[in-house]
TORPAZA-539180 format. One record per residue: residue in three letters; x, y, z of N, C-alpha, C in turn. Coordinates in steps of 0.2 Angstrom, whole numbers, plus 5000, padded with zeros to 4 digits. Example, Ala and Ser with C-alpha at 12.3 -4.5 7.8 and 13.67 -1.06 7.14 Angstrom:
BEGIN
ALA506649725039506249785039506649845039;SER506449895035506849955036506450005039;
//
This chain:
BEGIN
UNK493449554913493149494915493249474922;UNK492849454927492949444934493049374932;UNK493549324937493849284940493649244946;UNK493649184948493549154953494249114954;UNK494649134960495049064961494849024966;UNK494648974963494448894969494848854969;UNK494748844977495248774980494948714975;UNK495548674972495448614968495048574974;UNK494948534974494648474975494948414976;UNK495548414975496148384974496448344978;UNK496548404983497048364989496648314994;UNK497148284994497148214995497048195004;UNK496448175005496248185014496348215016;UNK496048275011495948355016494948365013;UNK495048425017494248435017494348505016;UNK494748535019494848595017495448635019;UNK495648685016496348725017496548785021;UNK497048785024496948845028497548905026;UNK497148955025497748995020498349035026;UNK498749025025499249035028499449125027;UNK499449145020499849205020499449235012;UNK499249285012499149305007499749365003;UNK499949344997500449404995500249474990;UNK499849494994499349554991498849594992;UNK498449644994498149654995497749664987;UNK496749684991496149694985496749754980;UNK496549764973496749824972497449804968;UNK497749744969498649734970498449704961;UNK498949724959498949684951499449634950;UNK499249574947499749514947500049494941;UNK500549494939500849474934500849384933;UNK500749354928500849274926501549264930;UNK501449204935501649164939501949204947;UNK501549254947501749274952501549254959;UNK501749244964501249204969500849244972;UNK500349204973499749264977499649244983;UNK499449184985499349154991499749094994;UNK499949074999500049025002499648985007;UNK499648925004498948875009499148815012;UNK499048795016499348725021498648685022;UNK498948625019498548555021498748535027;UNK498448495029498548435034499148385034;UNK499448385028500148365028500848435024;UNK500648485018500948505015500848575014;UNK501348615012501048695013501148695004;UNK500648745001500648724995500748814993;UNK501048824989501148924983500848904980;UNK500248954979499848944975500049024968;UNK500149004964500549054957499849054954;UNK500049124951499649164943499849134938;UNK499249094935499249074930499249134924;UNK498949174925498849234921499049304924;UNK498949354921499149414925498249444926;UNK498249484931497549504934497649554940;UNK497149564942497049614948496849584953;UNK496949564958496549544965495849594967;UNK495549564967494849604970494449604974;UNK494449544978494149524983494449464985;UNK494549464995494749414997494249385000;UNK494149324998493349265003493649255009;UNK494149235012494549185017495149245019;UNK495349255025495849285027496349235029;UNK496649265031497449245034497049205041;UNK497449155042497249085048496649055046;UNK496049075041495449045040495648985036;UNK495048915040495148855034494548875027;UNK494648845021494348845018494148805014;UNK493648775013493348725012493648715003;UNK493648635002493948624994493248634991;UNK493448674985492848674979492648734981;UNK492748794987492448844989492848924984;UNK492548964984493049024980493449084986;UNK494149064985494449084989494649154988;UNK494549174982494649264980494349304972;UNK494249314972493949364966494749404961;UNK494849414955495049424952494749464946;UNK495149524942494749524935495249564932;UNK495249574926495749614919495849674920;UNK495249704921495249794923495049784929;UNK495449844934495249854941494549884941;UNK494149914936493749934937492949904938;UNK493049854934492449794931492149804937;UNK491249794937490849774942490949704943;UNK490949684951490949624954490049594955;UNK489849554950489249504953489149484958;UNK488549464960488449464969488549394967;UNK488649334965488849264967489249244963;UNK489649214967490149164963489849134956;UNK489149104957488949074951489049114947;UNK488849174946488849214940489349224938;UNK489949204939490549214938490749174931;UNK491249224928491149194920491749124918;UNK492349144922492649084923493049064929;UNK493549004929493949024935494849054934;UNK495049104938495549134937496149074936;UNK496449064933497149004930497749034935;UNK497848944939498248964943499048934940;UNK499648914943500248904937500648834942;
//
């Protein structure tokens, strides 16, 4: 199954985040709670952890990009092989972060 990770919606008088460091490249397999990105607010720098274990398979935002809340910040799935959908919407859920 492919994965979406989106930026929560959450933070708090921000509009969007800007990802600081990624720990992984496309292709990289992640185990339940491993970190895979770091992202900084306007006040706080946030690790953002695997909720589940997966594959990394697309990055949307690169390192120093802000990224808008609500937008999909990487593509994810179970087998590195799975065909990737041309749109986020088609995506079947979003990847669990921890």
């Amino acid at each position: 199954m492919i994965y979406r990770l989106t930026i929560p919606t959450t933070f708090e008088d921000n509009d969007a985040v800007r990802v600081l460091e990624w720990h992984g490249a496309p292709g990289d397999r992640f185990s339940a709670d491993a970190l895979l990105v770091e992202l900084e607010t306007h006040k706080a720098l946030v690790e953002v952890r695997a909720g589940q274990a997966g594959v990394l398979r697309e990055l949307r935002f690169a390192e120093s990009e802000w990224c808008p809340l609500g937008a999909v910040l990487a593509l994810f799935s179970d087998d590195a092989d799975e065909a990737i959908l041309e749109t986020a919407a088609e995506l079947a859920a979003d990847f669990r972060i921890g």
